[in-house]
N, C-alpha and C positions, 0 to 999 in steps of 0.2 A: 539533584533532588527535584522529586517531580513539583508544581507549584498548585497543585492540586493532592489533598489528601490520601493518602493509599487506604481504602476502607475493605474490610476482612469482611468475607464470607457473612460471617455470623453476627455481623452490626450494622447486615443489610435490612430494609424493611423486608416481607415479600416480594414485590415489586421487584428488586434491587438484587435480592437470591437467584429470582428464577431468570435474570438475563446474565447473573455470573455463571449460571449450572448451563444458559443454554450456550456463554460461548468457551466455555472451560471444557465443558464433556468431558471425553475421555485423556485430554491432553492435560491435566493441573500440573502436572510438575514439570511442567515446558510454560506455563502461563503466569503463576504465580513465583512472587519473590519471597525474597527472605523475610518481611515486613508481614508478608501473610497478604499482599494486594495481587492485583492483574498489573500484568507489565503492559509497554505497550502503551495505546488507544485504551486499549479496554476497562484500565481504570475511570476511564473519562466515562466509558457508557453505565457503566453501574451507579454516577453520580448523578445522571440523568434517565432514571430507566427506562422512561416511555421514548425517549429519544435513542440510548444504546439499543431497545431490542427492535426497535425499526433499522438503523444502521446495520445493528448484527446481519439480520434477516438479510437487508440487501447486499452487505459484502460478499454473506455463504453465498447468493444466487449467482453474482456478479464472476467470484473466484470458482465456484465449481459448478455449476448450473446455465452455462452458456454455451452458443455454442462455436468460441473460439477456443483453435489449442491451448492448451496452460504454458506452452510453451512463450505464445504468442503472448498472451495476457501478461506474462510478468518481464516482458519486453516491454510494453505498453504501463506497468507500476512502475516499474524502475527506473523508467526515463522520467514518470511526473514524480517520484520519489526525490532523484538527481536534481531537476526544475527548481524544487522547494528546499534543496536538502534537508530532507527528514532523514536525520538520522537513523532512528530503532526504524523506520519502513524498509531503507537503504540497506541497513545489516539482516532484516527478514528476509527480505525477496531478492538482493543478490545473489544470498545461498541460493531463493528457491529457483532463480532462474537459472542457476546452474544446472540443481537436481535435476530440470526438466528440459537439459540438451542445448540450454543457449551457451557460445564458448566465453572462457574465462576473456578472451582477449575483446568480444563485444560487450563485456558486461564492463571492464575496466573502464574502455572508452566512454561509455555513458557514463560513470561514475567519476570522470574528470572533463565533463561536456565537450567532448569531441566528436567528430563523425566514425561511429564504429566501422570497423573493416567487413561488412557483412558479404556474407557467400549466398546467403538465401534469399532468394528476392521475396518470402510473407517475411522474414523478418526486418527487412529492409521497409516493405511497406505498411508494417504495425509501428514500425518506430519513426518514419515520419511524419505518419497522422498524429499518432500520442504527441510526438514532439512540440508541431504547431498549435496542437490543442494547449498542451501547458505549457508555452510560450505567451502564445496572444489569446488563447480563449477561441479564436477561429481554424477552418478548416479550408485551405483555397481548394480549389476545384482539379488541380490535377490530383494531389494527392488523396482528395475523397472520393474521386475518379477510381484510381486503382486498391484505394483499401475496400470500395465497395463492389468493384471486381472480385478482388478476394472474397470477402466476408457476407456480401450479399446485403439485402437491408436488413434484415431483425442481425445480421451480425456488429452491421457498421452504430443500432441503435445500443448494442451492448457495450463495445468497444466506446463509443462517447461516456456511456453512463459509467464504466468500468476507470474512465480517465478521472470524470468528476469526482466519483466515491472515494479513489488514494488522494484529490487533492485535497480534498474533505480531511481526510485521515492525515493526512497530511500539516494541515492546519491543525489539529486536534493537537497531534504528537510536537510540535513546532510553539504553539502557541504555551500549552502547559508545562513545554521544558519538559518532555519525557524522557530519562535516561536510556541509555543504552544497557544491558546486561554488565555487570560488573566487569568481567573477561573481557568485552569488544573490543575495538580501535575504533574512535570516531572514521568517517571516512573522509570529511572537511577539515579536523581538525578543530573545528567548536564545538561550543557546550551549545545543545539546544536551549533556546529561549535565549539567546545571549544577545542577538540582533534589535536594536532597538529604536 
């Protein structure tokens, strides 16, 4: 149970409406639960709305408005996902990094902190920038060496900000005890918010 209220649609203020309509769109029966709340993070922004439609805003820019592969990007969530174990980010973006061509065998390795067996050298070097990022918060000089090889500067500024925003989300999902989908499997094994 999340430790944070699940507030419905229609016992929002204004305010509180128009950041559930701007992050539900056309997906509501993927977002909302049986309770009638947002799964997820997203309960947390409608409890804060000038806060959630800020966050909203930079997530959509971060996840589809950059210009890393999506591929690359949810290599770079799923390792700061793995970092913190957040659980509901970890059951999101495993799937999504699969949808989008990362193999099952490097998504598993990150999801039991190991060194994936990677073939790709951008996926090898998005995941050990993200890595060291949510490790220590820093970025030594080889590896921001070759991820800015890659990604360039406005890529390597996305890619930071893109690490920050999941551990944000991260935090959000972790700290309020967000459930998982009723169906999931944890992938640790604990109940969020249990750490204490």
């Amino acid at each position: 149970m999340s430790r944070l209220p699940y507030l419905r649609h229609d016992d929002l203020h204004p305010d509180g409406q128009a950041v559930w309509d701007g992050v539900v769109g056309s997906r509501e029966g993927q977002l909302v639960n049986a309770s009638g709340g947002l799964i997820g993070p997203f309960n947390a922004f409608v409890h804060a709305p000038e806060v959630g439609r800020n966050l909203s805003s930079l997530g959509r820019q971060l996840r589809f408005g950059t210009s890393i592969e999506r591929r690359l990007s949810e290599i770079a969530i799923i390792t700061v996902g793995a970092r913190w174990k957040a659980e509901f980010e970890w059951w999101a973006h495993s799937r999504m990094a699969r949808e989008h061509g990362v193999a099952d065998a490097i998504v598993e390795a990150i999801g039991r902190g190991e060194e994936p067996p990677f073939e790709a050298d951008d996926e090898r070097i998005v995941y050990a920038a993200a890595g060291q990022l949510a490790a220590t918060g820093q970025l030594g000089q080889e590896a921001y060496d070759a991820a800015q090889q890659l990604l360039g500067d406005a890529g390597m500024v996305e890619l930071v900000s893109l690490c920050g925003y999941y551990t944000l989300i991260s935090f959000l999902l972790n700290a309020f005890a967000v459930p998982l989908p009723p169906d999931a499997t944890p992938a640790w094994g604990g109940s969020p918010g249990a750490a204490e």
